[in-house]
TORLUM-959458 format. One line per 5 residues: number of its first residue (from 1); their letters; for each residue z, y, x of N, C-alpha, C, O. Coordinates in pm, whole numbers, plus 50000, padded with zeros to 5 digits. Layout:
REM TORLUM-959458
NUM) a) Z:Y:X:Z:Y:X:Z:Y:X:Z:Y:X  ...
This chain:
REM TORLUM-959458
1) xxxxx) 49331:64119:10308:49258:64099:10183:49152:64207:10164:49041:64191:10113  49219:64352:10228:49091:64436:10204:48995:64441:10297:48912:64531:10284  48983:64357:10399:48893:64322:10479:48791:64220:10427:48674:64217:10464  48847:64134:10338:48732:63979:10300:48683:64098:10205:48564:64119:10230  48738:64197:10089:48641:64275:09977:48576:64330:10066:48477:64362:10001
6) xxxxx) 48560:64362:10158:48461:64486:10197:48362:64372:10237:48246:64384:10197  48403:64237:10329:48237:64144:10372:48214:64088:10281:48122:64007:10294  48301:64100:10102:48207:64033:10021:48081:64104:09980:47970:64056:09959  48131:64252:09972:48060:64366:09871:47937:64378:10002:47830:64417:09955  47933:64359:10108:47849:64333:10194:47743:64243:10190:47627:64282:10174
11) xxxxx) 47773:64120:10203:47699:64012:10137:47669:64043:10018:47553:64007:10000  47713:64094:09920:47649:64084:09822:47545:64152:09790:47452:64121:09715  47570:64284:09873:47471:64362:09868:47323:64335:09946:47214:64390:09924  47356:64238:10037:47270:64183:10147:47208:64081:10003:47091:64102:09971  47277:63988:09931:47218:63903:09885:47125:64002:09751:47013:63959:09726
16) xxxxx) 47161:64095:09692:47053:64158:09607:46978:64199:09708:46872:64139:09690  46969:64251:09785:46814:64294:09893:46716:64194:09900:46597:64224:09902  46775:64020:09906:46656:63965:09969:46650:63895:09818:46558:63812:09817  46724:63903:09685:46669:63907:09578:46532:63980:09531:46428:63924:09495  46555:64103:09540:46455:64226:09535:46329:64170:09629:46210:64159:09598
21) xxxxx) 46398:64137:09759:46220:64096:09845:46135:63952:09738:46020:63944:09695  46244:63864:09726:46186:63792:09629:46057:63774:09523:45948:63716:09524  46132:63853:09434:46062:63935:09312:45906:63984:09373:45795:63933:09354  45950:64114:09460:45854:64190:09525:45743:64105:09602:45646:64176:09625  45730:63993:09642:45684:63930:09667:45562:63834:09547:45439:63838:09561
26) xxxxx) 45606:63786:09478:45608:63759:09358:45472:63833:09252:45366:63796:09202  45555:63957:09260:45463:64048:09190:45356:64071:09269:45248:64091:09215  45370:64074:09440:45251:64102:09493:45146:64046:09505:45043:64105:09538  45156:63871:09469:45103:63810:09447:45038:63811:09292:44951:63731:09257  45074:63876:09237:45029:63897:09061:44932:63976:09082:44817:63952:09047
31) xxxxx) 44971:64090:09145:44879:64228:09138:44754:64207:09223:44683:64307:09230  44706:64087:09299:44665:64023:09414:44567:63960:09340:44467:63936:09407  44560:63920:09209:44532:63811:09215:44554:63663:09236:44501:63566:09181  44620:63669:09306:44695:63483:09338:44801:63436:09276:44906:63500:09270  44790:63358:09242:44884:63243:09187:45046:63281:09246:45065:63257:09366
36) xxxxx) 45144:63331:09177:45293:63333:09256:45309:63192:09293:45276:63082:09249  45389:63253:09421:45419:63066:09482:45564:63101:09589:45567:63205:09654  45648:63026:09593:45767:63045:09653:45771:62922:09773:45732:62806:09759  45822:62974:09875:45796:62828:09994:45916:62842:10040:45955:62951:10082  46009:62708:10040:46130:62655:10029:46108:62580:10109:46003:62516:10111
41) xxxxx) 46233:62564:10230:46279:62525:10327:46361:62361:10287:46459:62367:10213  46320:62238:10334:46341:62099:10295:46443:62116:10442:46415:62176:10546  46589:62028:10402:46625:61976:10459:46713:61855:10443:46755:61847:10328  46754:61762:10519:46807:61660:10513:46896:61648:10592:46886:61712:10697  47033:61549:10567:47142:61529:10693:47155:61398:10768:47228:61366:10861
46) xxxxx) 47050:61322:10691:47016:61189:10727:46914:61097:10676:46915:61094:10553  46797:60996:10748:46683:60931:10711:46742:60811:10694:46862:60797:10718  46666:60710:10651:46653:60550:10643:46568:60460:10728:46480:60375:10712  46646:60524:10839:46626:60489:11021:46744:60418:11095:46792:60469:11196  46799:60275:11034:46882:60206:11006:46958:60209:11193:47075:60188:11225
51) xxxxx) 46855:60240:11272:46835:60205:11449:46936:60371:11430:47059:60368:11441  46888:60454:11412:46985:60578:11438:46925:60611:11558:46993:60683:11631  46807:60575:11603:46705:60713:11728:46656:60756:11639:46558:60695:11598  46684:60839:11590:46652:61020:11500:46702:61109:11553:46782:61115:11647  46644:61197:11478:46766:61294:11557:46755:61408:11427:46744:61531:11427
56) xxxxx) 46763:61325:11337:46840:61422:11197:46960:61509:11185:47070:61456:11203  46953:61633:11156:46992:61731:11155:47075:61856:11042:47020:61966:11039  47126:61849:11007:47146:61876:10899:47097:62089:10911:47023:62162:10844  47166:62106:11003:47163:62263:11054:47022:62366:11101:47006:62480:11145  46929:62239:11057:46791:62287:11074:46680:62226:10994:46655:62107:10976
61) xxxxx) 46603:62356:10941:46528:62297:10819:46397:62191:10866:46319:62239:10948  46371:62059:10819:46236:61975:10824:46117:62027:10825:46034:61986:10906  46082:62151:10716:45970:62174:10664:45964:62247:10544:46064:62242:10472  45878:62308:10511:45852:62343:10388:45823:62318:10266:45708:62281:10287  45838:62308:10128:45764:62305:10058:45700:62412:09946:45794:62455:09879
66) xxxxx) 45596:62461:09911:45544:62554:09844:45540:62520:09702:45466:62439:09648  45624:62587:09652:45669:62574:09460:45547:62686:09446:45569:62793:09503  45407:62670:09370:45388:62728:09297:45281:62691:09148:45237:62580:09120  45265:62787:09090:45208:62754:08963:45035:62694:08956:44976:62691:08849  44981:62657:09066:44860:62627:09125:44860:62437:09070:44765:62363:09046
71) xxxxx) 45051:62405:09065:45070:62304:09035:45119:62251:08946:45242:62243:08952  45046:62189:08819:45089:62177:08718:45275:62114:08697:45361:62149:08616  45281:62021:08799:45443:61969:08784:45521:62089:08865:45638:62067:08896  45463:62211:08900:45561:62317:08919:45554:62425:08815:45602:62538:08817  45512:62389:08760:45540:62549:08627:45635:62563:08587:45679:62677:08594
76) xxxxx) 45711:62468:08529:45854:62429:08478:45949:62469:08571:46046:62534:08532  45936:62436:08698:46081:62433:08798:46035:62589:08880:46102:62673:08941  45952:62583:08862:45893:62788:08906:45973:62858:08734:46063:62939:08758  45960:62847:08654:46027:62922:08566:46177:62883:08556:46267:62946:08502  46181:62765:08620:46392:62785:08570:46406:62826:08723:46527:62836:08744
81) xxxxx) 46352:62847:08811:46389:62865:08918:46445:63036:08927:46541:63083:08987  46341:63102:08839:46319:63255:08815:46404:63322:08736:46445:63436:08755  46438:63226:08617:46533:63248:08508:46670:63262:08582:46740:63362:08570  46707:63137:08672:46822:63111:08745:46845:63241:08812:46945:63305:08777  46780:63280:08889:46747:63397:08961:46818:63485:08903:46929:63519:08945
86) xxxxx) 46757:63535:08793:46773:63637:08689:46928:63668:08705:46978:63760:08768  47001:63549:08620:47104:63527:08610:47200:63532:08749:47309:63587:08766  47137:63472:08821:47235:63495:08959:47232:63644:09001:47318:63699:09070  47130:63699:08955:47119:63860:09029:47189:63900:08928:47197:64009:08984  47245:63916:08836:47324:63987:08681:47472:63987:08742:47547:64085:08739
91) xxxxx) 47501:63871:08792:47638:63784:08813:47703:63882:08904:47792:63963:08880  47619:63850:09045:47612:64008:09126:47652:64142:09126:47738:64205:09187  47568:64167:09043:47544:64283:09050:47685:64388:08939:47734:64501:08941  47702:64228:08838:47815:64291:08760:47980:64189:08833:48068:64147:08759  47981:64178:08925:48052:64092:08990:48134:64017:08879:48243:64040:08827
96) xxxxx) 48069:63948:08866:48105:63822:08786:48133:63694:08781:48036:63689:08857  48162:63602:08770:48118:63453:08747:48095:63370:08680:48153:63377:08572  48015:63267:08697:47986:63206:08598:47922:63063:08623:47801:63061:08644  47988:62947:08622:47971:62802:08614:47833:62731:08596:47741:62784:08534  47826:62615:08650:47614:62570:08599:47636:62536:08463:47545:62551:08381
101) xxxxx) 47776:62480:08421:47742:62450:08286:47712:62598:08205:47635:62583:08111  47761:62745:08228:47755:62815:08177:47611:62876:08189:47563:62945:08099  47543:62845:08312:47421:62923:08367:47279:62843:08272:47167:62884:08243  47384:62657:08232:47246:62564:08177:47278:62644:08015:47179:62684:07954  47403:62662:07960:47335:62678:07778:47280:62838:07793:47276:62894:07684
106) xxxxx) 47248:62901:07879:47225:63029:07873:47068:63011:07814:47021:63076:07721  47000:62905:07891:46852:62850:07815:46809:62724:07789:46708:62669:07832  46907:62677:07704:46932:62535:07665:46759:62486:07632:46710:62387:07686  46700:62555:07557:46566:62490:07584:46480:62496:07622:46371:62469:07573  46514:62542:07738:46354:62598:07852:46416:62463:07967:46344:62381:08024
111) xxxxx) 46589:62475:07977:46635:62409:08102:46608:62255:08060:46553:62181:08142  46646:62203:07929:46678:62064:07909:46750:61983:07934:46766:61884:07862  46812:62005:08039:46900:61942:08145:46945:61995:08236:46877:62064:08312  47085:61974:08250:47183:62056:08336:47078:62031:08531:47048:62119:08613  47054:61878:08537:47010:61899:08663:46903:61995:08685:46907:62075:08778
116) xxxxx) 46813:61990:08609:46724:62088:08692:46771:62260:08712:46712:62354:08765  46909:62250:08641:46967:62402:08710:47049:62380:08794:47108:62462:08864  47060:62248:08792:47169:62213:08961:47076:62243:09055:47092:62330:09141  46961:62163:09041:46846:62213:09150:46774:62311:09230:46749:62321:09350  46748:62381:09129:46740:62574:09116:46816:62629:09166:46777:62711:09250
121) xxxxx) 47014:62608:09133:47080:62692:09258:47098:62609:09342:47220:62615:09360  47050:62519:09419:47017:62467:09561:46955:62535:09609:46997:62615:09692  46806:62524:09563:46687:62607:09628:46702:62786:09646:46651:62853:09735  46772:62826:09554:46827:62971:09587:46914:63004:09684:46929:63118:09730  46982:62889:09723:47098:62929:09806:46966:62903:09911:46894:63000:09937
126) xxxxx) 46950:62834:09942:46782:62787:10043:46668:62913:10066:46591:62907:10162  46667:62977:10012:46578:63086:09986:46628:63173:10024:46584:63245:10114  46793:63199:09933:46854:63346:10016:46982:63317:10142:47076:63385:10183  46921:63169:10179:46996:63165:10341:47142:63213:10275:47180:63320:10322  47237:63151:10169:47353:63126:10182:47440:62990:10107:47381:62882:10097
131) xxxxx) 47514:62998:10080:47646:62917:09978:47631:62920:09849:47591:63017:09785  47660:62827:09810:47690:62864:09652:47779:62948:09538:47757:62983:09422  47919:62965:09653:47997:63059:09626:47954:63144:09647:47989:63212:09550  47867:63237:09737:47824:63319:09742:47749:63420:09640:47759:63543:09643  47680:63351:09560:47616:63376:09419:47668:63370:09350:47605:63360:09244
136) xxxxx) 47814:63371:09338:47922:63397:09248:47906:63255:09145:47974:63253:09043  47840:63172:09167:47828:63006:09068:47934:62974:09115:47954:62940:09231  48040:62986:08998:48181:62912:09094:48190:62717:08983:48112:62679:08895  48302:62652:09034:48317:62571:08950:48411:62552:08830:48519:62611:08831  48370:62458:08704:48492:62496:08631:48632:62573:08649:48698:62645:08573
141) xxxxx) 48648:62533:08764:48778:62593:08831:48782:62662:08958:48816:62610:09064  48732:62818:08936:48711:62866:09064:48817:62867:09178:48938:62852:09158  48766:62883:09287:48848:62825:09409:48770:62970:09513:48668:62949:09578  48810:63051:09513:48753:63103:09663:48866:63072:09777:48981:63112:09797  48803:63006:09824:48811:62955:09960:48861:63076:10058:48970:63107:10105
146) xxxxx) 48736:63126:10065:48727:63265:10156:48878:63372:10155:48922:63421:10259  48924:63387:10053:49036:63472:10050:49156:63399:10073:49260:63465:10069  49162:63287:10093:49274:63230:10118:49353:63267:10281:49275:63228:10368  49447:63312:10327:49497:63356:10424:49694:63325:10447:49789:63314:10370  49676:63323:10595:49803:63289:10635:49825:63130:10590:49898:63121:10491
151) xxxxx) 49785:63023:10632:49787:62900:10615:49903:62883:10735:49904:62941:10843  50012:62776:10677:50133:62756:10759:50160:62623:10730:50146:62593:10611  50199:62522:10819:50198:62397:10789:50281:62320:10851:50229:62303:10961  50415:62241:10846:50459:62142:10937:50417:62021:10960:50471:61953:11047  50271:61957:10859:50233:61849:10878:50197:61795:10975:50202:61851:11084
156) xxxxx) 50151:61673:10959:50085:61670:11132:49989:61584:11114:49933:61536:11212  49950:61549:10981:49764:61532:10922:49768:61534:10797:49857:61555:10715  49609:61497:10787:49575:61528:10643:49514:61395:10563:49424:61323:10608  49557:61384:10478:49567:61258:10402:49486:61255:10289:49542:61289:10185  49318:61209:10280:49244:61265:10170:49241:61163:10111:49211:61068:10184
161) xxxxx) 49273:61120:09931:49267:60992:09882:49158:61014:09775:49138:61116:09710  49088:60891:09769:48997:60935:09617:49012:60976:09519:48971:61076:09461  49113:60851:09480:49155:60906:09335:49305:60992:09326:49398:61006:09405  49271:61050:09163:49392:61106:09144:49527:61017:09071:49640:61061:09046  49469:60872:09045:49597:60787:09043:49651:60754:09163:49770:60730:09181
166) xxxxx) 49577:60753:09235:49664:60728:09371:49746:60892:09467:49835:60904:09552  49686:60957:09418:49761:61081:09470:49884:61102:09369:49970:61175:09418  49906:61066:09270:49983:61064:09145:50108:60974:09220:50215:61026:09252  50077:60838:09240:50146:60763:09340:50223:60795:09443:50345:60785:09438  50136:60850:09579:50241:60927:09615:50288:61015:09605:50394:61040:09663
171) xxxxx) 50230:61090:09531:50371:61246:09463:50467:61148:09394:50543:61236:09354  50523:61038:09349:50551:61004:09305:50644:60938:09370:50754:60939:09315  50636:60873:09480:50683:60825:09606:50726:60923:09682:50826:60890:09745  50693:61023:09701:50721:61151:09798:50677:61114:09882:50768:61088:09960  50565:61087:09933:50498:61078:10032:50501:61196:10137:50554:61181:10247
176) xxxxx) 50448:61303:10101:50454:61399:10178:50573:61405:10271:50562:61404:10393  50686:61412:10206:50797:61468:10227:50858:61365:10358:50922:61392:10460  50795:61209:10291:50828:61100:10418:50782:61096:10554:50823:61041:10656  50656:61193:10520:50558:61145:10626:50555:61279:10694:50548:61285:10816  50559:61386:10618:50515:61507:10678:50367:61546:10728:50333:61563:10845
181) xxxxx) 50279:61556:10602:50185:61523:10564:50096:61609:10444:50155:61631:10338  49959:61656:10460:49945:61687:10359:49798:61596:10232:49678:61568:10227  49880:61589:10182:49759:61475:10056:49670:61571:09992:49724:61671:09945  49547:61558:09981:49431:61584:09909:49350:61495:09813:49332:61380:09852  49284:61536:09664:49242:61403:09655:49100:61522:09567:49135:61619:09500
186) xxxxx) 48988:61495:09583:48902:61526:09533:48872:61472:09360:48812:61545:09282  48912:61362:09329:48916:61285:09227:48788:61240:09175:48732:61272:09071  48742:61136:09297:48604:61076:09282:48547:61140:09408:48604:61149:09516  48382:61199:09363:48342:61233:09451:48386:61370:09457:48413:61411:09344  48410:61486:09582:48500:61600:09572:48383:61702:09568:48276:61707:09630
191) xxxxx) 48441:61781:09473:48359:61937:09423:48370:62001:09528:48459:61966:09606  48267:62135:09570:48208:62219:09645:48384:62293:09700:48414:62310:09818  48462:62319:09598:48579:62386:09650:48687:62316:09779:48742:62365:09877  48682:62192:09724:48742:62079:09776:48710:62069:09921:48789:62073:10015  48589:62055:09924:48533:61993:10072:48560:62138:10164:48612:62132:10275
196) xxxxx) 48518:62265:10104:48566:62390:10196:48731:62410:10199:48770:62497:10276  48824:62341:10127:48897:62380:10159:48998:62289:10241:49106:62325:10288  48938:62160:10248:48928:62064:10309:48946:62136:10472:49039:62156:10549  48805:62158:10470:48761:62174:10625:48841:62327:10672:48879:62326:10789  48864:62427:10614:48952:62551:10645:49059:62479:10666:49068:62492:10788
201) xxxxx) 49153:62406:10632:49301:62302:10661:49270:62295:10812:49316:62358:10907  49163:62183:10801:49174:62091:10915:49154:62202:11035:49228:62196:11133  49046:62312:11022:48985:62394:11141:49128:62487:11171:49174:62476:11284  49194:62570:11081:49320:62629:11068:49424:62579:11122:49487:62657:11193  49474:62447:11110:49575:62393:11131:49584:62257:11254:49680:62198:11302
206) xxxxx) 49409:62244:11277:49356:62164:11369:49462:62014:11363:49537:61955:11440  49427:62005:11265:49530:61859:11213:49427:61808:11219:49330:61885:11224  49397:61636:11223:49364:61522:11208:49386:61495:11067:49488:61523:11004  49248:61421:11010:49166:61398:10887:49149:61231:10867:49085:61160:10945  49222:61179:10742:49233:61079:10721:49173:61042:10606:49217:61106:10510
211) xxxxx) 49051:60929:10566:49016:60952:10427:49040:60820:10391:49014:60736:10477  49101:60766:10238:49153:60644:10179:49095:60640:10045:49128:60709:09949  49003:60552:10051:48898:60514:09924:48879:60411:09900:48898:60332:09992  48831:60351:09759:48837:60216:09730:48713:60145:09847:48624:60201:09912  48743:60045:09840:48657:59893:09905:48567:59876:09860:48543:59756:09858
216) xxxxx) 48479:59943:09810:48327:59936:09736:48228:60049:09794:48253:60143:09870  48110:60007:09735:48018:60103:09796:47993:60259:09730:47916:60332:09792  48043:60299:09629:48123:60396:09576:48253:60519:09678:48254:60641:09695  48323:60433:09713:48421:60478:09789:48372:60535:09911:48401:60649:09948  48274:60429:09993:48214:60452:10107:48174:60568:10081:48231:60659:10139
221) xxxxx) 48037:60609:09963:47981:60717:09974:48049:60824:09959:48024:60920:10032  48146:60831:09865:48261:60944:09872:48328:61010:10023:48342:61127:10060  48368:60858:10102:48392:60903:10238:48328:61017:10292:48376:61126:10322  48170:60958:10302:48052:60955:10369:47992:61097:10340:47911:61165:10405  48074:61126:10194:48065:61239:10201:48141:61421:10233:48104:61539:10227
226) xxxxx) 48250:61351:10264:48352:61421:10323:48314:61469:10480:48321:61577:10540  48277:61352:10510:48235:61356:10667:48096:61422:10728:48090:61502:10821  48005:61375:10663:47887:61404:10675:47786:61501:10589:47679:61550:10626  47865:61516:10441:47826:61596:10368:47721:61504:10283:47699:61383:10287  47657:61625:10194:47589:61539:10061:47407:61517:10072:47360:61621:10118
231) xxxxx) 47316:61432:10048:47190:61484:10130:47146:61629:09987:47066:61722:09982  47232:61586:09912:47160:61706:09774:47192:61851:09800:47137:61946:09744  47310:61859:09914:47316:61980:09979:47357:62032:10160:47430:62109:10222  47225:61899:10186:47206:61916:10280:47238:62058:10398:47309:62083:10496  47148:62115:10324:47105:62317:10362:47224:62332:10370:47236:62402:10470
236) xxxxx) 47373:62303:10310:47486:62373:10339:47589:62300:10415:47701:62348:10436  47546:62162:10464:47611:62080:10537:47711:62130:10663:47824:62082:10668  47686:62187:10721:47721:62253:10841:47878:62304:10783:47989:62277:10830  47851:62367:10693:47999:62462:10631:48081:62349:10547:48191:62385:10505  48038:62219:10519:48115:62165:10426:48162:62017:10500:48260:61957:10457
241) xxxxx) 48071:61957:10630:48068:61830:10644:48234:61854:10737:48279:61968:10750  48319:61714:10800:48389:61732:10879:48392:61566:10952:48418:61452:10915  48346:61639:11080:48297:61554:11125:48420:61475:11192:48399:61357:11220  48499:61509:11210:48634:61413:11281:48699:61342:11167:48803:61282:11194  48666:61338:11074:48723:61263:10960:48743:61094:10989:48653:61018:11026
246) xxxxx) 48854:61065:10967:48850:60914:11003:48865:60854:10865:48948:60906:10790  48787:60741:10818:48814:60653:10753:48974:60524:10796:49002:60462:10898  49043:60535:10659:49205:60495:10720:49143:60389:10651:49078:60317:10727  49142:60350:10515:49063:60209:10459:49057:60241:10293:49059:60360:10261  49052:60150:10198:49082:60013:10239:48926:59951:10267:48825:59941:10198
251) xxxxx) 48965:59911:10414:48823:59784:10477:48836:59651:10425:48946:59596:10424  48719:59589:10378:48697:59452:10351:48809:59389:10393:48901:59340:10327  48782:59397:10577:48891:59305:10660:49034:59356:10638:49108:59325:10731  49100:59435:10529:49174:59396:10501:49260:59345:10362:49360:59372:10296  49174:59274:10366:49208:59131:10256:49313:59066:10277:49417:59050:10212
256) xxxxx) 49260:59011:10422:49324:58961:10487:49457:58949:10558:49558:58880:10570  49383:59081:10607:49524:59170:10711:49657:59189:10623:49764:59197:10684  49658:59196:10492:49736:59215:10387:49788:59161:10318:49894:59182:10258  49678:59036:10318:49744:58938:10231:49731:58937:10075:49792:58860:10002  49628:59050:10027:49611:59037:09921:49570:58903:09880:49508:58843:09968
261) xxxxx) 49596:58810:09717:49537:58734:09675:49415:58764:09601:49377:58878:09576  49339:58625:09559:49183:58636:09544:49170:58737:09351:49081:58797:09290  49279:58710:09333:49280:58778:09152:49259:58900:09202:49261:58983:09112  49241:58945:09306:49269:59118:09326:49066:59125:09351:49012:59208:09278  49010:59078:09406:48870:59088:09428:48793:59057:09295:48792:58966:09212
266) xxxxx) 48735:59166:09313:48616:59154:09201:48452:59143:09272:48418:59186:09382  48375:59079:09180:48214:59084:09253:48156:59152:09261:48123:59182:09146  48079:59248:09368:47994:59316:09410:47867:59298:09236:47800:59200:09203  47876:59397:09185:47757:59372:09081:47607:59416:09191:47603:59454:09308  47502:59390:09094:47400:59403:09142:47376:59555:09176:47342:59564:09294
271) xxxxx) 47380:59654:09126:47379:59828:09135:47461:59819:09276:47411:59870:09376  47604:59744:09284:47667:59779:09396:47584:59789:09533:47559:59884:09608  47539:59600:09536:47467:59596:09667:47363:59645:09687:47321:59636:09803  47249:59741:09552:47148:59753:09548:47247:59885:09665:47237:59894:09788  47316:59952:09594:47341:60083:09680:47436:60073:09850:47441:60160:09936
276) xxxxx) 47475:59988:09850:47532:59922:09954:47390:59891:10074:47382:59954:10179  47321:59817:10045:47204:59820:10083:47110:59963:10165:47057:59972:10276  47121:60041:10071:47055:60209:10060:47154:60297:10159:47113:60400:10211  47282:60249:10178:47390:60332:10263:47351:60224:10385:47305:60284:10482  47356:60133:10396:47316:60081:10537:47205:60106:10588:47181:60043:10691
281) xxxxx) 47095:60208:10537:46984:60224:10614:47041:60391:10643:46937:60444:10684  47094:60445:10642:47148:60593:10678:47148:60563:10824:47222:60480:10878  47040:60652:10894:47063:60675:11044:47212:60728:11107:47248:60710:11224  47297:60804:10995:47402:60792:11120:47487:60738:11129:47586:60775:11192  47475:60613:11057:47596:60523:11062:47520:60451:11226:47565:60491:11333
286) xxxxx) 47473:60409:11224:47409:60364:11374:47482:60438:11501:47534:60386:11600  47466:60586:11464:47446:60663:11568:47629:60720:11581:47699:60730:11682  47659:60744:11453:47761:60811:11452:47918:60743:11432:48024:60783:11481  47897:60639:11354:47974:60503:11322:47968:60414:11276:47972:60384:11156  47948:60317:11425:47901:60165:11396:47983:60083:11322:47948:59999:11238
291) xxxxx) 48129:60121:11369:48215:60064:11316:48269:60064:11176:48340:59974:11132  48233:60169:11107:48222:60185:10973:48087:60064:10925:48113:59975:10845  47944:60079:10988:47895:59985:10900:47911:59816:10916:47861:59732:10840  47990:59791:11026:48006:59648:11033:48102:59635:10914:48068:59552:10829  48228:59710:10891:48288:59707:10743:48172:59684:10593:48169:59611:10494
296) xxxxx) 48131:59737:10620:47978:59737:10551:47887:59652:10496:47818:59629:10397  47927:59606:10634:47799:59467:10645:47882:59375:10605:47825:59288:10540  48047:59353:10623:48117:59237:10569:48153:59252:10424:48192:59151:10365  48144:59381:10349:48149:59391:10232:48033:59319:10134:48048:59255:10030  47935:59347:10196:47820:59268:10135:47769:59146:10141:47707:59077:10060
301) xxxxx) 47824:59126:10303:47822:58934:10320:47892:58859:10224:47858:58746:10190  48003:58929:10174:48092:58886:10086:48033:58854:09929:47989:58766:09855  48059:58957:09939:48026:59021:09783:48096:59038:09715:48091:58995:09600  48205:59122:09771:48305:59118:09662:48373:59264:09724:48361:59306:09839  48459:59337:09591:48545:59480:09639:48653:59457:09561:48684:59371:09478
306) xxxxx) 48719:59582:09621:48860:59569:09551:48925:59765:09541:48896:59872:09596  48989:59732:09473:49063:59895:09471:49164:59932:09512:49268:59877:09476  49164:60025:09591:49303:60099:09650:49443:60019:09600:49530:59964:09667  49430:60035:09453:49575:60028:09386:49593:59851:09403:49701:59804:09367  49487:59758:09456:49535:59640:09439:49642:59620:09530:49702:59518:09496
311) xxxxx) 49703:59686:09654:49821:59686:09702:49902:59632:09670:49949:59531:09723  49959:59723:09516:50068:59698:09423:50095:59632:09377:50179:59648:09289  50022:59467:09418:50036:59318:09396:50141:59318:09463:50211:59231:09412  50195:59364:09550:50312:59339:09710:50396:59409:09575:50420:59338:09477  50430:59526:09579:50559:59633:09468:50472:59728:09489:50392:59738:09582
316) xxxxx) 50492:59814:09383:50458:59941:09295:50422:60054:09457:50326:60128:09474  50552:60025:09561:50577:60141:09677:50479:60088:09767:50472:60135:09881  50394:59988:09728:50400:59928:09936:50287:59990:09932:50261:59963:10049  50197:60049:09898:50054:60182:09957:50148:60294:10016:50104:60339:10122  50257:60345:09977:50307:60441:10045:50408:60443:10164:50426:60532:10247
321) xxxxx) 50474:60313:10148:50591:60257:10257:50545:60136:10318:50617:60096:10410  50427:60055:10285:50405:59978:10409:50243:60025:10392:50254:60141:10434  50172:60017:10375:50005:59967:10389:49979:60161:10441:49934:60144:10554  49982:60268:10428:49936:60364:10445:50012:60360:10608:49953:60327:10711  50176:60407:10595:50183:60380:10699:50144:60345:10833:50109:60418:10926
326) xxxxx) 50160:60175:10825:50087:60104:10889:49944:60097:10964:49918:60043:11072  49849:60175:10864:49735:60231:10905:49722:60332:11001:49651:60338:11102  49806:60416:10950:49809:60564:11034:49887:60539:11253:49856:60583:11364  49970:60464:11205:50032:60425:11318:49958:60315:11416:49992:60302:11533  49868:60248:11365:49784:60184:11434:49688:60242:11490:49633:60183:11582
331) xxxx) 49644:60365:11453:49530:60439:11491:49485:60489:11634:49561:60586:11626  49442:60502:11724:49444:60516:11887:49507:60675:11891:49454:60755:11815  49608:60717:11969:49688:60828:12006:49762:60831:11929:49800:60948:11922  49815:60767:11856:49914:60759:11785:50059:60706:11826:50150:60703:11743
């Protein structure tokens, strides 16, 4: 433990230095004459290159873009960008923490809206080349990751479910205990803590990664984002994506396989397929898993989804004693 304090107080000290170059920069441009202007590194983890010959990257930046006040639609996001700053260097420096909801009422009316300070600590972490934990922005419920040590496990995978009614389920069932197993559930799409501590499990314990989300195009992206990471934080993809993650289901095709009846399907609304649509042009489903988007493609031929819990048409147990099961044991090396 007194080894992670000494590479935090390190980093941190590293991260006020290239704060300070920041600034210094900034001003030199004041005293100059010129317009301050900040040039931010664009990256992405995937295009709408449906073929998947790209060669999108998440671990390397696209390009630049130059935030400065030369541009009238940057004055605004150049001053919460600076303000943010402010505040992240305070946090620092008085080792502190402090949440975006706490960082947005700090200037409720300069910010307006929580996103454009979600945005701001993107581009900072982008600027000072780190994490978000790093800047001490933790989430409602801080999680350092980093200090966690001595991970010990008899499982023999990892079981990530969407929701937290269905993780409720099997704690409820004793799943774990049947299977020898460990359950995760982000509850929806999973917070910044989640996905790192996600991937420390799997790298630590080199277990096999199972993800179980509803039958809609919702669920998918939740997957999609476990695996591949988020494109809104692209820049940190590398540390959060996991790429051996298998999708367990529930797939369209199994409707069928199951035997669910038709009262259990509901219709694809229009938002669904509009976004269903928008996930099938992601280059790495092409490249990376085809077989995920033919699920995909039959969800939408259809038009219709369904939810995890419709199982429980069979009894209350059968997601945990037949349908999960069943999945896992079908799987190749199994």
């Amino acid at each position: 433990m007194e080894g992670n304090r000494n590479l935090s107080g390190s980093r941190t000290a590293h991260l006020l230095s290239k704060i300070r170059e920041v600034t210094k920069s900034l001003l030199n441009d004041v005293s100059h004459g010129r317009s301050p202007s900040i040039a931010i590194d664009t990256f992405r983890n995937y295009c709408r290159n449906p073929n998947g010959s790209c060669s999108c990257k998440a671990d390397f930046p696209k390009g630049k873009e130059i935030v400065t006040l030369l541009r009238e639609s940057h004055v605004h996001r150049l001053d919460v960008l600076l303000r943010v700053l402010l505040i992240v260097q305070r946090l620092l420096q008085e080792n502190r923490h402090g949440s975006k909801r706490d960082i947005y009422y700090m200037h409720p009316s300069v910010f307006r809206d929580q996103s454009v300070v979600d945005r701001a600590i993107n581009e900072l972490c982008i600027l000072l080349g780190c994490s978000r934990h790093n800047l001490n922005v933790a989430q409602p419920v801080p999680v350092r990751v980093e200090e966690v040590e001595d991970i010990l496990s008899v499982a023999e995978y990892i079981l990530v479910v969407e929701k937290e009614s269905v993780f409720q389920r099997l704690a409820n069932d004793q799943f774990c205990r049947a299977n020898r197993c460990i359950v995760i559930t982000g509850r929806g799409y999973p917070d910044i803590p989640t996905r790192r501590f996600l991937r420390l499990l799997i790298e630590t314990l080199h277990l096999p990664a199972y993800c179980l989300v509803d039958c809609d195009p919702y669920g998918f992206d939740i997957l999609s984002t476990y695996r591949f990471g988020s494109m809104q934080m692209a820049y940190d993809a590398k540390f959060m994506r996991n790429p051996e993650m298998s999708w367990l289901g529930a797939f369209p095709s199994d409707f069928e396989k199951y035997s669910l009846p038709t009262e259990c399907l509901l219709p694809l609304t229009a938002e669904d397929k509009r976004k269903t649509e928008a996930i099938l042009l992601r280059c790495y489903l092409q490249r990376e898993a085809p077989d995920w988007r033919f699920e995909l493609e039959l969800m939408l031929h259809r038009g219709v989804k369904f939810e995890i819990e419709a199982f429980s048409v069979h009894s209350l147990s059968y997601l945990s004693r037949e349908y999960i099961p069943s999945k896992i044991h079908g799987l190749p090396n199994r």
